[in-house]
C-alpha positions in Angstrom: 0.0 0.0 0.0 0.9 3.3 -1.3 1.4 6.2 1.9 1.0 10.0 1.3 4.5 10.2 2.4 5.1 7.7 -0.8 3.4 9.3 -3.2 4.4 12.7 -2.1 8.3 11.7 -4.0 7.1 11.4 -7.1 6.0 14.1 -9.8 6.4 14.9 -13.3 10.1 15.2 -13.5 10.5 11.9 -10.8 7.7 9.4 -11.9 8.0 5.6 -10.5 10.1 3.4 -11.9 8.6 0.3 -11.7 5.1 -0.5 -11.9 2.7 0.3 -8.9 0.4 -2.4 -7.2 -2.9 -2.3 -6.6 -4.9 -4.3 -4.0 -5.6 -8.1 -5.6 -9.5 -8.0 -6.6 -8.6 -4.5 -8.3 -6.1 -6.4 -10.4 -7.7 -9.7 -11.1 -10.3 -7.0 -13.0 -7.9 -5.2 -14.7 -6.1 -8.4 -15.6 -9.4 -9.7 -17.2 -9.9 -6.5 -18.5 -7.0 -6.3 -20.7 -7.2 -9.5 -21.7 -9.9 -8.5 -24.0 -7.9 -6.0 -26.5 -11.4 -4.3 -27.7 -12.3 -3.4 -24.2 -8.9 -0.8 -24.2 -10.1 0.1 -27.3 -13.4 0.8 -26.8 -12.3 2.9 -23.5 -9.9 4.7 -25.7 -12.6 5.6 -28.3 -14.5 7.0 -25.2 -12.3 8.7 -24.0 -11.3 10.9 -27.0 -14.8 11.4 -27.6 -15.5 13.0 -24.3 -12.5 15.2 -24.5 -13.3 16.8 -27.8 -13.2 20.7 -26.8 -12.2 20.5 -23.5 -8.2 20.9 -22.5 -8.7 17.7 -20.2 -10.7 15.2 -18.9 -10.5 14.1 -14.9 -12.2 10.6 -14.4 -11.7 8.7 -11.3 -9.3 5.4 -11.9 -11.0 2.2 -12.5 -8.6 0.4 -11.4 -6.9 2.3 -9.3 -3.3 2.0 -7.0 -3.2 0.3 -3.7 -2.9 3.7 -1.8 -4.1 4.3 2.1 -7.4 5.8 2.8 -8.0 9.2 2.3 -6.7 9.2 -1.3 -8.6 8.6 -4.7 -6.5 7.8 -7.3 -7.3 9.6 -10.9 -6.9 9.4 -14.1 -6.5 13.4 -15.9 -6.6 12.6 -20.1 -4.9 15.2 -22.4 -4.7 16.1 -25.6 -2.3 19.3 -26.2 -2.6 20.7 -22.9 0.8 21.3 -20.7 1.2 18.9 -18.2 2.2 21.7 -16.3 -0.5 24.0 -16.6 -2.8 20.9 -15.9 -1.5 20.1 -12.7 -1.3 24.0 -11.0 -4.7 23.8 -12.7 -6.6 21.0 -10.4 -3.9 21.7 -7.3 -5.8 25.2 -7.7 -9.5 23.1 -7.3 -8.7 20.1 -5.1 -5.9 18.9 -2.4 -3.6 17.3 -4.9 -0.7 14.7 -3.4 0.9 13.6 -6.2 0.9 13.9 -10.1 2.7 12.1 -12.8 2.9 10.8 -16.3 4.1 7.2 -16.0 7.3 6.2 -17.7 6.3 4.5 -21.3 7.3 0.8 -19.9 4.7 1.4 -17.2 2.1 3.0 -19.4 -0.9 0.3 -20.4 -2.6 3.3 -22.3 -0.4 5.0 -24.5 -2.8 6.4 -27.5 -4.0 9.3 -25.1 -1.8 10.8 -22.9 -2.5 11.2 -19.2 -1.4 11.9 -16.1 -2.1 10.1 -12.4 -3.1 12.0 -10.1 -3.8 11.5 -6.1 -6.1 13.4 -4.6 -6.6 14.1 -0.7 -10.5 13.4 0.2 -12.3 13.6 3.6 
């Protein structure tokens, strides 16, 4: 399991470096999920059709990171938008932890970019 003090070391310019885990039911479904090469791509077609005219699109992670309670664990899609800009963007509207890109060996998604990002709830 992922602590705040964990996630808090990484970032854009220090992403992980090895894959992250997430608890075992949430990756028996993911598992199962990309077994099934059109259920990626229909998510991808989904995705880029609810991002047409907007500079991002924040969804909550379905299969999100073991990380302790308090955190949620999204997913921010992106088109031509600065990471950057993104990320002082939605620290600006929520309690963001962390926020990265991960590294394109860790990346199961790679037709959209996107960035992770861990959010503080109560």
């Amino acid at each position: 399991m992922l602590s705040i003090s964990q996630l808090l070391k990484f970032n854009l310019e220090n992403p992980p470096k090895v894959g992250l885990t997430r608890k075992v039911e949430i990756q028996s479904k993911y598992d199962i999920f990309l077994k099934n090469s059109e259920n990626s791509k229909r998510f991808v077609k989904k995705v880029k059709e609810d991002i047409i005219g907007k500079r991002f699109l924040l969804l909550k992670n379905d299969f999100p990171y073991n990380v302790e309670g308090g955190i949620e664990h999204m997913v921010c899609w992106f088109t031509d938008s600065n990471p950057k800009d993104i990320i002082q963007e939605l620290k600006d509207k929520m309690d963001v932890v962390s926020c990265w890109r991960n590294t394109p060996t860790n990346c199961s998604i790679i037709a959209i970019k996107h960035l992770h990002v861990f959010v503080r709830i109560n």
